[in-house]
C-alpha positions in Angstrom: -11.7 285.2 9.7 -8.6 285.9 11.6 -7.8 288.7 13.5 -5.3 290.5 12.3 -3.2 293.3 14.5 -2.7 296.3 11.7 0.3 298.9 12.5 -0.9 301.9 11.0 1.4 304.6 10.5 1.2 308.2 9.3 2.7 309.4 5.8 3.0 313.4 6.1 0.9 313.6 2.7 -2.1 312.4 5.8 -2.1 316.5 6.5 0.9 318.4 4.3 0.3 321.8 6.5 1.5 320.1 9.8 5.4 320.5 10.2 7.0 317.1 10.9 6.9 317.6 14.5 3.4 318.3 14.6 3.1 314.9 12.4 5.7 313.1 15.0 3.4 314.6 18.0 -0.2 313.3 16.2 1.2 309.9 15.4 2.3 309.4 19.0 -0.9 311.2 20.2 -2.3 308.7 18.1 -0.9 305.6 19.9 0.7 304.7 16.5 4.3 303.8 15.7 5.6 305.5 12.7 5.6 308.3 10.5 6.7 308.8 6.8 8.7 312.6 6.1 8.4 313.7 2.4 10.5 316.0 0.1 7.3 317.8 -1.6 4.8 319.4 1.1 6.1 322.6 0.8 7.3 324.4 3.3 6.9 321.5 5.6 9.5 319.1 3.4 12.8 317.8 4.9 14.9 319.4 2.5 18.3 320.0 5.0 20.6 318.1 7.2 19.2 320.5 10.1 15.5 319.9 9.1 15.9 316.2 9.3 17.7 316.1 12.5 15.4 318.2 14.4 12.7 315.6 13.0 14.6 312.6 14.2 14.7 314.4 17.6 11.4 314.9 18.1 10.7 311.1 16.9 13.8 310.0 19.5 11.9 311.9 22.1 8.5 310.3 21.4 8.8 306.8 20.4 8.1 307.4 16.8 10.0 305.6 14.1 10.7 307.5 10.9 10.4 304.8 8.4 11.1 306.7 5.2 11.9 310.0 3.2 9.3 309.8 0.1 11.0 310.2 -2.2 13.5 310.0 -5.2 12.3 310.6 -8.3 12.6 309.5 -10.9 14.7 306.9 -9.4 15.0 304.8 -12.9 16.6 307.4 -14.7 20.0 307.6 -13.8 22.1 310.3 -14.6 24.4 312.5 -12.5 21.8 314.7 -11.4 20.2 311.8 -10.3 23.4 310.5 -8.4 23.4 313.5 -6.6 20.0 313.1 -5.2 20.7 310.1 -4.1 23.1 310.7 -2.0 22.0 313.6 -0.5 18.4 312.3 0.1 20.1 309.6 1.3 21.9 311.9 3.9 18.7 313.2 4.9 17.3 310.2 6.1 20.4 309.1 7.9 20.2 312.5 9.6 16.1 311.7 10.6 17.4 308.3 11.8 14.9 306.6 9.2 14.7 303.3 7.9 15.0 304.1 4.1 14.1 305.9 0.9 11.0 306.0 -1.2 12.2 304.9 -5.1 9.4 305.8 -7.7 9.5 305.6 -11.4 9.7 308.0 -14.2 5.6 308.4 -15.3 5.7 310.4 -18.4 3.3 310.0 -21.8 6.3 310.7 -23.7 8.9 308.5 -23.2 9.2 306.1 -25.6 11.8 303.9 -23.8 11.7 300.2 -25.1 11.3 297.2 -22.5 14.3 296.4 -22.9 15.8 300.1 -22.3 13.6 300.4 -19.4 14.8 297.1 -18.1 18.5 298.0 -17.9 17.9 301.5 -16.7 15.9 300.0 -13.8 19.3 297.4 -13.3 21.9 300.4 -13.1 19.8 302.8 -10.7 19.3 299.6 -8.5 23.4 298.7 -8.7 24.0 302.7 -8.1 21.6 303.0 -5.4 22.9 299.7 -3.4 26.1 301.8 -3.1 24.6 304.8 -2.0 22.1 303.5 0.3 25.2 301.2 1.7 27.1 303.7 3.2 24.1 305.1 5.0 23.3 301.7 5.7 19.1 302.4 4.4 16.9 300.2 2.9 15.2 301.0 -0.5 11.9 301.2 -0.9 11.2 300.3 -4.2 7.4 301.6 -5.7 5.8 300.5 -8.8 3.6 303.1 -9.9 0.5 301.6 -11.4 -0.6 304.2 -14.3 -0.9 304.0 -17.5 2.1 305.7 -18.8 4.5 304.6 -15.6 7.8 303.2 -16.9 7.3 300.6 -14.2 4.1 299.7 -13.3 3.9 296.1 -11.4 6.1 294.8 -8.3 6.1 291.1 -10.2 8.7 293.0 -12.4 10.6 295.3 -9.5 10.9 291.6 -8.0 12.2 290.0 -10.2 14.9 292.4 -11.2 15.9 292.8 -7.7 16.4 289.3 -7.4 18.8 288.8 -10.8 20.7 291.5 -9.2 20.9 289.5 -5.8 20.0 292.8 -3.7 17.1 291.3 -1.7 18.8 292.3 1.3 19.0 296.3 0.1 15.6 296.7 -1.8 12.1 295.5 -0.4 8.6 296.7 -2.6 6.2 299.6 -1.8 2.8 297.7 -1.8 0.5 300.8 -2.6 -3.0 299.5 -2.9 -4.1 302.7 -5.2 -1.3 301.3 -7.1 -1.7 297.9 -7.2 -5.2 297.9 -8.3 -4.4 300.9 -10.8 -2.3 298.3 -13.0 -4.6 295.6 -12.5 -1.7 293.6 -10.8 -3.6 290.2 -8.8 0.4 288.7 -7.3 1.0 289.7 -3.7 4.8 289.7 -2.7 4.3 289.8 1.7 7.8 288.4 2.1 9.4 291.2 -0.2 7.2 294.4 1.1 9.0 296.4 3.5 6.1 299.3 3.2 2.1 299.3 2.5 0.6 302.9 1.4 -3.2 303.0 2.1 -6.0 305.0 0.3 -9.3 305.1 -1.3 -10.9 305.9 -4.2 -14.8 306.2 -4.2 -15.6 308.3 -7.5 -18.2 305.2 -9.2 -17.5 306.9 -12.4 -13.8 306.7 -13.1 -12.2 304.0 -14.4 -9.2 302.2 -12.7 -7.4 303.8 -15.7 -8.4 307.4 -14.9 -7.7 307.6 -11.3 -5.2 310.1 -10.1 -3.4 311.3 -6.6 -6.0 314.2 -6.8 -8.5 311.2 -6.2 -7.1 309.4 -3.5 -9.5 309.8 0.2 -8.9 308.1 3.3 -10.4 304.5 3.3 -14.1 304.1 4.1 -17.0 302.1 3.4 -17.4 303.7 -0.2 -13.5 302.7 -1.3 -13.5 300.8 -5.0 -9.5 299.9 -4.2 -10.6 296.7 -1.9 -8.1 298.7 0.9 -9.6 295.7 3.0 -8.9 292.9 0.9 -5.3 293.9 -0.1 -4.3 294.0 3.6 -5.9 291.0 4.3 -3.8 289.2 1.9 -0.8 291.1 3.0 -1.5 290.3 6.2 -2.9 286.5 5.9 0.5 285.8 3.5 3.0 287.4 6.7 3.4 291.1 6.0 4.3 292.8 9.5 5.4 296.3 8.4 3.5 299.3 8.8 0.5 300.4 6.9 0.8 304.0 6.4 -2.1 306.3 5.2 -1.3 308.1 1.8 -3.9 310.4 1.1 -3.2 312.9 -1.3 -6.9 314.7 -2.0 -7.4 318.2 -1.5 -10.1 317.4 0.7 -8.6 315.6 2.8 -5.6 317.8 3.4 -8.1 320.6 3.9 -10.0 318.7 6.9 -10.5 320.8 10.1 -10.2 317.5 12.3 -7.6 315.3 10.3 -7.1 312.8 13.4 -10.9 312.6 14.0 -11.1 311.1 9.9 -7.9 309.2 10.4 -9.0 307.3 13.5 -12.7 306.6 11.5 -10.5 304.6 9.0 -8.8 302.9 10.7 -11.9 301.4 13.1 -13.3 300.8 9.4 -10.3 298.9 8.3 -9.8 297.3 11.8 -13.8 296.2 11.5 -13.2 295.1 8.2 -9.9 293.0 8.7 -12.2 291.2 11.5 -15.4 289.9 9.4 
């Protein structure tokens, strides 16, 4: 198999009670590359202008790249409160000198949209958004959320929207591999993923159905998600992004020696990538 050179990064939901410079400072204690800043780990979210220039700093002054705000939801829904969001998210991540802006879909039991409803509000946030994002000059990452009741569950339809719409160059896909195996989707788009999000799920008596954040570990040698396989692909197809751990169990966010776990799965997945 070939060997493939993985560039992990760290998504703040890896430890939600660092601040983001104490996230900047472990990924570049780390030796890795990148970090992701979210909008919902409390009192540690980049919520103002001052905020997310004081995390672009500390990145400047390390080496780290900030590759993302995570993020606007529910991007698909457009209305005015929506707009505004937009564009001051957007703001934010111009501030933090990032790359771009998380997008996830509305997941909600109750709404009874029709395809073809859900279709065209995906088509106008994307046309909104490409203005926004333009004048900040950002990328949009766009990210299919794989359960059940998502209003926009598989990249094969993100991709193919994007494409009608002829904003290739604005939009790339969220590969998340909880995701992606959560709606059962077997197409890998390499070419159009401008971000990977990376964890595990090890519970052998959910089904792929059932599985929620609250379920989501580091990857190890337990993981039901193939973690190892999906990057392979990725990876074998051309994907040269980062691959940035997403974690969102309690447990995990309550360990006394975060970096210790991180740097186990990633000589898992290294070992993995190189059987």
């Amino acid at each position: 198999m070939a060997q493939y050179d993985v560039k992990f990064a760290l998504n703040h939901m890896v430890c939600p009670r660092w601040t983001p410079q104490q996230l900047i400072e472990v990924a570049a204690e780390m030796g890795l590359g990148a970090v992701e800043l979210r909008n919902d780990v409390g009192e540690n979210s980049i919520l103002d202008l001052e905020a997310a220039r004081a995390a672009g700093q500390r990145a400047r002054e390390l080496g780290i790249e900030v590759l993302s705000i995570n993020a606007l939801y529910p991007f698909n829904i457009w209305n005015a409160e929506r707009e505004a969001k937009a564009d001051e998210l957007a703001q934010l991540v111009d501030a933090a000198g990032g790359l771009g802006l998380v997008l996830c879909p509305l997941v909600d039991a109750d709404h009874s949209a029709s395809a073809d409803e859900k279709r065209a509000g995906l088509e106008r946030s994307l046309i909104e958004l490409d203005a926004i994002l333009g004048r900040y000059d950002l990328q949009g990452f766009v990210e299919p959320l794989g359960f059940p009741i998502s209003s926009l569950r598989t990249k094969a339809e993100a991709v193919k929207t994007i494409r009608e719409l002829g904003l290739e160059s604005r939009f790339g896909l969220v590969h998340d591999t909880f995701h992606h195996r959560g709606a059962g989707e077997t197409a890998f788009f390499a070419g159009q993923t401008g971000l990977v999000h990376i964890s595990g799920v090890e519970d052998p008596a959910l089904g792929f159905d059932d599985m929620l954040d609250p379920h989501r570990l580091l990857v190890g040698e337990r993981d039901r998600l193939d973690n190892v396989g999906q990057l392979s692909r990725l990876l074998a197809d051309g994907y040269e992004g980062y691959v940035s751990f997403e974690p969102f169990a309690e447990e995990v966010h309550a360990l006394k020696d975060p970096v210790a776990a991180l740097q186990q799965s990633m000589a898992f997945i290294r070992a993995g990538l190189t059987r």
